[in-house]
C-alpha positions in Angstrom: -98.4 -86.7 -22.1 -101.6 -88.5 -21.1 -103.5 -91.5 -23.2 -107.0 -91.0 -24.4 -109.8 -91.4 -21.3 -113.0 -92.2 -23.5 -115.8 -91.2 -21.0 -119.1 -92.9 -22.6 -118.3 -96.0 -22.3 -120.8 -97.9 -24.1 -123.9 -96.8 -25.9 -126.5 -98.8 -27.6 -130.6 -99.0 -28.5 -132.9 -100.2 -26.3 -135.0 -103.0 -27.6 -138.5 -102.4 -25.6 -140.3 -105.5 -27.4 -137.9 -108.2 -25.9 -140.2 -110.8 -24.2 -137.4 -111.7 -21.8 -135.2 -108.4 -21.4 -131.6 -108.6 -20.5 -131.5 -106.5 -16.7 -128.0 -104.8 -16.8 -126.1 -104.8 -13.4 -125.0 -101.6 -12.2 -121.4 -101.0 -12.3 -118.8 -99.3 -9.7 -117.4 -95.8 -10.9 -120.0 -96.2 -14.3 -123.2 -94.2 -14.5 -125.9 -95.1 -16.9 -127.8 -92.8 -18.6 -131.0 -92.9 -21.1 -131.7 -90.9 -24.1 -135.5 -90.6 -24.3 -137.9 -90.6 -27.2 -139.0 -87.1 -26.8 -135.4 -86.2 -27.0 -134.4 -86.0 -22.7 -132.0 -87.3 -21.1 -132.1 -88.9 -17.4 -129.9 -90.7 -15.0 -130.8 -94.1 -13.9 -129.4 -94.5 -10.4 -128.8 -98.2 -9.2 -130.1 -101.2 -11.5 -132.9 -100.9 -13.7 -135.8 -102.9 -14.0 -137.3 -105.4 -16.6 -140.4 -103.4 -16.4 -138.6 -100.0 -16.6 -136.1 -101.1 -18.9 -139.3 -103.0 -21.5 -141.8 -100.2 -21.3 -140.2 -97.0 -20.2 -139.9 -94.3 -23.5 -136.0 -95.0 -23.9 -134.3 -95.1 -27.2 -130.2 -95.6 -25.9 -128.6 -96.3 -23.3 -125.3 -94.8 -22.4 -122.4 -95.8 -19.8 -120.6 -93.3 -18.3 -117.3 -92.8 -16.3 -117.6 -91.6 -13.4 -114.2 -92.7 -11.6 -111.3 -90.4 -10.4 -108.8 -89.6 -12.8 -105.0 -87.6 -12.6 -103.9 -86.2 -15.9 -100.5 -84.1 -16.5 -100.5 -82.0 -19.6 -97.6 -79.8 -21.1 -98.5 -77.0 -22.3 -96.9 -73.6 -24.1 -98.7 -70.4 -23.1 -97.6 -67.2 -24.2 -95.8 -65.0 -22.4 -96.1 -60.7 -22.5 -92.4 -60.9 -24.5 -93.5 -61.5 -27.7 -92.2 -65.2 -29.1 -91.5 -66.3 -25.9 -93.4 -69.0 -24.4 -93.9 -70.5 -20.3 -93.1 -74.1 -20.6 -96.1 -75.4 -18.4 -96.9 -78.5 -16.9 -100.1 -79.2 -15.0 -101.1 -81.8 -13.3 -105.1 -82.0 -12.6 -107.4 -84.7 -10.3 -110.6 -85.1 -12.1 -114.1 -86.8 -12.7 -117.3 -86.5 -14.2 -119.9 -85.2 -12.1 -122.7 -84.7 -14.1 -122.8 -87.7 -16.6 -126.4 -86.7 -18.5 -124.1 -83.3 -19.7 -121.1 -85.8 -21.3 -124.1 -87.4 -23.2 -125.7 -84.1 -23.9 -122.1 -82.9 -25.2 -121.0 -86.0 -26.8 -117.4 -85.8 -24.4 -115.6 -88.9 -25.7 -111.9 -87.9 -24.6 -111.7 -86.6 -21.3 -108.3 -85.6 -21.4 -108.5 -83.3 -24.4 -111.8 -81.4 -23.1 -109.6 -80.9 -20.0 -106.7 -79.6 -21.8 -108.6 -77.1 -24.0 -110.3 -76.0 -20.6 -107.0 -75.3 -19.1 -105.1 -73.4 -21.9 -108.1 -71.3 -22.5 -108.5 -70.6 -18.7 -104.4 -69.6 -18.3 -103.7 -68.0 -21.6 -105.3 -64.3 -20.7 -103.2 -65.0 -17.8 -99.8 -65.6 -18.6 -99.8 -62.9 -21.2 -99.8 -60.3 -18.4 -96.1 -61.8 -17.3 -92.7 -61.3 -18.8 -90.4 -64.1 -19.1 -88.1 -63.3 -16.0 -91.3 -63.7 -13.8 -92.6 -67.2 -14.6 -91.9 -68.0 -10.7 -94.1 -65.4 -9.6 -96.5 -67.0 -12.4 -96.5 -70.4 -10.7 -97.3 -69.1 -8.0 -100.7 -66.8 -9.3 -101.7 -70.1 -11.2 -101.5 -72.2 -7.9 -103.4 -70.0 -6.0 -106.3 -69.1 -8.2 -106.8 -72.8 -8.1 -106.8 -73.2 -4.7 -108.6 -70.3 -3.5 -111.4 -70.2 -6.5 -113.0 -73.8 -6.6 -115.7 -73.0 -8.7 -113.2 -71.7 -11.2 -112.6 -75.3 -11.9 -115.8 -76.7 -13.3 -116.6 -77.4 -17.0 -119.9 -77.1 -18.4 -119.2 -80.4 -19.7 -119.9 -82.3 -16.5 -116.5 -82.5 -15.5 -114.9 -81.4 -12.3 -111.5 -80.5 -11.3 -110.8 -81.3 -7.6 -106.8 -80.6 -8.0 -104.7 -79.0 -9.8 -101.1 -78.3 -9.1 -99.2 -76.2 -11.9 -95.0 -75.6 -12.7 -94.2 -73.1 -14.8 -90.3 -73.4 -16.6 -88.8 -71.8 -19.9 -88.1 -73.3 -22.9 -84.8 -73.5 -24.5 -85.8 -70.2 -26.4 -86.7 -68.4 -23.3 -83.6 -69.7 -21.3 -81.5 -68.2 -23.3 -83.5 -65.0 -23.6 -83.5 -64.7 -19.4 -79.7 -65.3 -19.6 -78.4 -62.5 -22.1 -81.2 -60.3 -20.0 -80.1 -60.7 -16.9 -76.2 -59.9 -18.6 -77.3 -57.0 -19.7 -79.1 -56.3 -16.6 -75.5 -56.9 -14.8 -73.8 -54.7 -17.4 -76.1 -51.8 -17.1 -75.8 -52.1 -13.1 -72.3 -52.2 -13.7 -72.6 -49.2 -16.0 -74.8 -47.5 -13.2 -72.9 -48.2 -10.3 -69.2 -46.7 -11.9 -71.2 -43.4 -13.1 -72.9 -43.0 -9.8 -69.2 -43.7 -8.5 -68.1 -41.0 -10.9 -70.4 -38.5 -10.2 -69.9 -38.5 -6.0 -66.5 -38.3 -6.6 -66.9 -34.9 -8.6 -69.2 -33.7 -6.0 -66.6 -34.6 -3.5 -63.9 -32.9 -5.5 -66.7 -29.9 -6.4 -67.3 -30.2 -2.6 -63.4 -29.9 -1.6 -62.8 -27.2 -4.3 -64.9 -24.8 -2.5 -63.8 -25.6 0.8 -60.8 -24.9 -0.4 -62.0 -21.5 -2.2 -63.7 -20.9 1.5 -60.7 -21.7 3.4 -58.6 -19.1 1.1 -61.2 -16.5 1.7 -61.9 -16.8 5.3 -57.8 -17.1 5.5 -57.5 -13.7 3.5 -60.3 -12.0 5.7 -58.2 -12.9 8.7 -55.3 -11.7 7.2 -57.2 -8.7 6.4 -58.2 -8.2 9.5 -55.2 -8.7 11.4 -53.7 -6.1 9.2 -56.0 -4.0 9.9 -55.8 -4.4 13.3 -51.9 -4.2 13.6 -52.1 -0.8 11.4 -54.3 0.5 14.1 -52.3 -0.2 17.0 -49.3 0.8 15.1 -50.8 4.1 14.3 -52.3 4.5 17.9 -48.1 3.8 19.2 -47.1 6.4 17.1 -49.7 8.8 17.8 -48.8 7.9 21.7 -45.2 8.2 21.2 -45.2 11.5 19.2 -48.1 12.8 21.9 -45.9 12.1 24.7 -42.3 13.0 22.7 -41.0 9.3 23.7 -38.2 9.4 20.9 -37.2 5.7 22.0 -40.5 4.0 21.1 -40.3 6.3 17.6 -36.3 5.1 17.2 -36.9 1.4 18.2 -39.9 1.2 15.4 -37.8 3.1 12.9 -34.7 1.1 13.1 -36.8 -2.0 12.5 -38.8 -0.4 9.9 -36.7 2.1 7.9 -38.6 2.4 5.3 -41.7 3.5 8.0 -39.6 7.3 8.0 -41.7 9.4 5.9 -44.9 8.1 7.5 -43.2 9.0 11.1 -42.3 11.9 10.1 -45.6 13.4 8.4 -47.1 12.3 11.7 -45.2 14.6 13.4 -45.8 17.1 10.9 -49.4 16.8 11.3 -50.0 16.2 15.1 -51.8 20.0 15.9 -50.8 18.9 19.9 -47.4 19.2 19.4 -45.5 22.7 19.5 -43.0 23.4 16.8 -40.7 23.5 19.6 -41.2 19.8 20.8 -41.3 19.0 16.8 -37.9 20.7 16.2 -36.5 18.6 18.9 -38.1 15.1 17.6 -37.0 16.3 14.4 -33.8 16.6 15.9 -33.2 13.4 17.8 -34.4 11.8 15.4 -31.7 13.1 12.6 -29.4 12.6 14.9 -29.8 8.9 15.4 -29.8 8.4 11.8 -33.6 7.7 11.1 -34.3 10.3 9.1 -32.1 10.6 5.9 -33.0 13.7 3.8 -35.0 11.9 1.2 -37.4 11.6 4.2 -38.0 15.4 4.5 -39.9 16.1 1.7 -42.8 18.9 2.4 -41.3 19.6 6.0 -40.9 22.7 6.5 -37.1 24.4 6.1 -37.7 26.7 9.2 -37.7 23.5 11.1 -35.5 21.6 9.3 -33.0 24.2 9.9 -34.0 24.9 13.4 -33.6 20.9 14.1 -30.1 21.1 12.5 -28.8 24.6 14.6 -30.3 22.6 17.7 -28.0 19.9 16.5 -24.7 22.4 15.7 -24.9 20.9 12.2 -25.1 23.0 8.9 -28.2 22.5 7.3 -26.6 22.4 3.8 -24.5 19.7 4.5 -27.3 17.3 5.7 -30.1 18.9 2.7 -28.2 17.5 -0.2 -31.6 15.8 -2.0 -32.6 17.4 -4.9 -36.3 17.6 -3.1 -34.8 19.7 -0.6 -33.7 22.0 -2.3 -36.9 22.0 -4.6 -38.1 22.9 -1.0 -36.0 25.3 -0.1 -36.3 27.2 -3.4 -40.2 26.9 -3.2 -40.0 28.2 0.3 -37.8 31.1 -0.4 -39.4 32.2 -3.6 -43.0 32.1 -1.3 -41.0 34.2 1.0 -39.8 37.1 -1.4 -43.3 37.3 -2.7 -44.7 37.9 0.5 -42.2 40.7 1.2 -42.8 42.2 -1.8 -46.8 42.5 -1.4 -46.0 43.9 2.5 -43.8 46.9 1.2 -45.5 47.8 -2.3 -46.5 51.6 -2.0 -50.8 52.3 -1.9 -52.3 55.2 -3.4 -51.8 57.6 -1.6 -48.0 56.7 -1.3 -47.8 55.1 2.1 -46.9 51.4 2.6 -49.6 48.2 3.5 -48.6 46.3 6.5 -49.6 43.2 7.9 
């Protein structure tokens, strides 16, 4: 992008055996520099004299440019993706500030020395950086030159006093950053719907055993309360059988029929109660039609039948169940057997008695 800038401008021999030596005038921006016979170099500030310039141990004589320069370059650094390449352009302000080292180097092009300078300078650099970040790169670049001004001298006698740097992608890497960032997109995309997937089968794993929870605790209540109301139940009809209050019994019975048996055994077991004040629960109780003879079961038939004569009723007409009269049987057979054992003869021919 930038023209050749020849920086020895003129060199030639010195002729020390001139009778009437030629006195060169200095120049503005040019410095003039003399090669020596013992092979030195030194820098003639302002205009040299006939005397200096006829006997002094010179052999050449060089011009060199000293003025201010501004040079833009564009140059390909690699980048950390392999292949890929930051389009750079850098623009630097520059002179030459130490004109015997562009003799001493023979520098003729300017430009190019800078140019070599700069790529070898921002090479290591960019290859730290991938593609998507050549903005950040810029930036890095810019501020190493602006914070690090002795970064920017050459060893050549030239000085950089500016340089400003952008950093852009080729066609190569354009299209590289684009299909990136598309996958990038897709796999955020891709991201996003599984993360969306997975908290809604927490949520749902969440609900289920609240649910599952809910059911339990509901159950343990229900438990609980049936639990509770077996207790008070049992405690009624332990306080109605207690106290003989044949209404409570009736008005539990008649909206629990099926209850009977359970009342009844109650009764049956209560040690409190007389068999007197059972006969006559047993009795009211027949009577109002809560007890129906498939109830009776393992009540005894004394009482049975004493509930029944208390009642005027025949006690065959009401103990028609087969189980009854399994009962009955069982009872009566018990009976003859315990007759028999009271009046069997002993050995010395009396009778036992109980």
């Amino acid at each position: 992008m930038n023209e050749t800038v020849p920086l020895i401008l003129s060199e030639e021999q010195v002729n020390r055996f001139r009778i009437l030596p030629r006195r060169p005038a200095a120049k503005a921006g040019v410095a003039v520099v003399y090669s020596t016979t013992r092979g030195g170099y030194e820098l003639v500030h302002g205009r040299a004299t006939a005397g200096e310039t006829a006997f002094a141990p010179y052999s050449m004589r060089y011009e060199v440019d000293t003025g201010r320069h501004t040079s833009t370059w564009q140059i390909n650094l690699p980048s950390k993706n392999g292949g890929l390449e930051f389009q750079t352009v850098v623009e630097a302000v520059w002179q030459v500030t130490a004109p015997v080292e562009v003799v001493r180097h023979r520098v003729r092009d300017g430009v190019e020395t800078i140019r070599q300078h700069l790529i070898h300078r921002l090479q290591g650099l960019c290859r730290g950086y991938e593609v998507e970040d050549h903005i950040t790169l810029e930036g890095e670049i810019n501020a190493r030159f602006a914070q690090q001004p002795a970064w920017i001298g050459l060893a050549e006698g030239i000085s950089l006093t500016q340089v400003v740097a952008r950093v852009q992608l080729d066609t190569a890497g354009e299209e590289w950053l684009r299909n990136q960032r598309a996958n990038w997109r897709e796999q955020s995309l891709l991201s996003t719907a599984h993360e969306l997937e997975k908290a809604k089968q927490d949520n749902e794993l969440q609900l289920q055993l609240m649910r599952q929870k809910h059911e339990l605790e509901v159950e343990r209540l229900r438990s609980q309360f049936e639990v509770e109301r077996e207790r008070e139940r049992v405690k009624t009809f332990q306080e109605a059988i207690d106290s003989g209050n044949e209404a409570l019994l009736a008005l539990h019975l008649a909206r629990n029929p099926d209850e009977a048996g359970r009342v009844l055994n109650m009764i049956m077991e209560n040690k409190a109660l007389t068999d007197k004040a059972r006969i006559e629960l047993l009795a009211k109780m027949i009577d109002e039609g809560h007890i129906q003879d498939v109830d009776m079961e393992g009540v005894r038939v004394e009482l049975v039948q004493s509930a029944m004569e208390l009642l005027g009723r025949r006690t065959v007409g009401f103990l028609s169940g087969p189980k009854i009269v399994n009962v009955v049987a069982d009872t009566a057979i018990e009976a003859s057997a315990v007759t028999a054992e009271t009046t069997a003869p002993t050995g010395d021919g009396s009778a036992e008695h109980q």
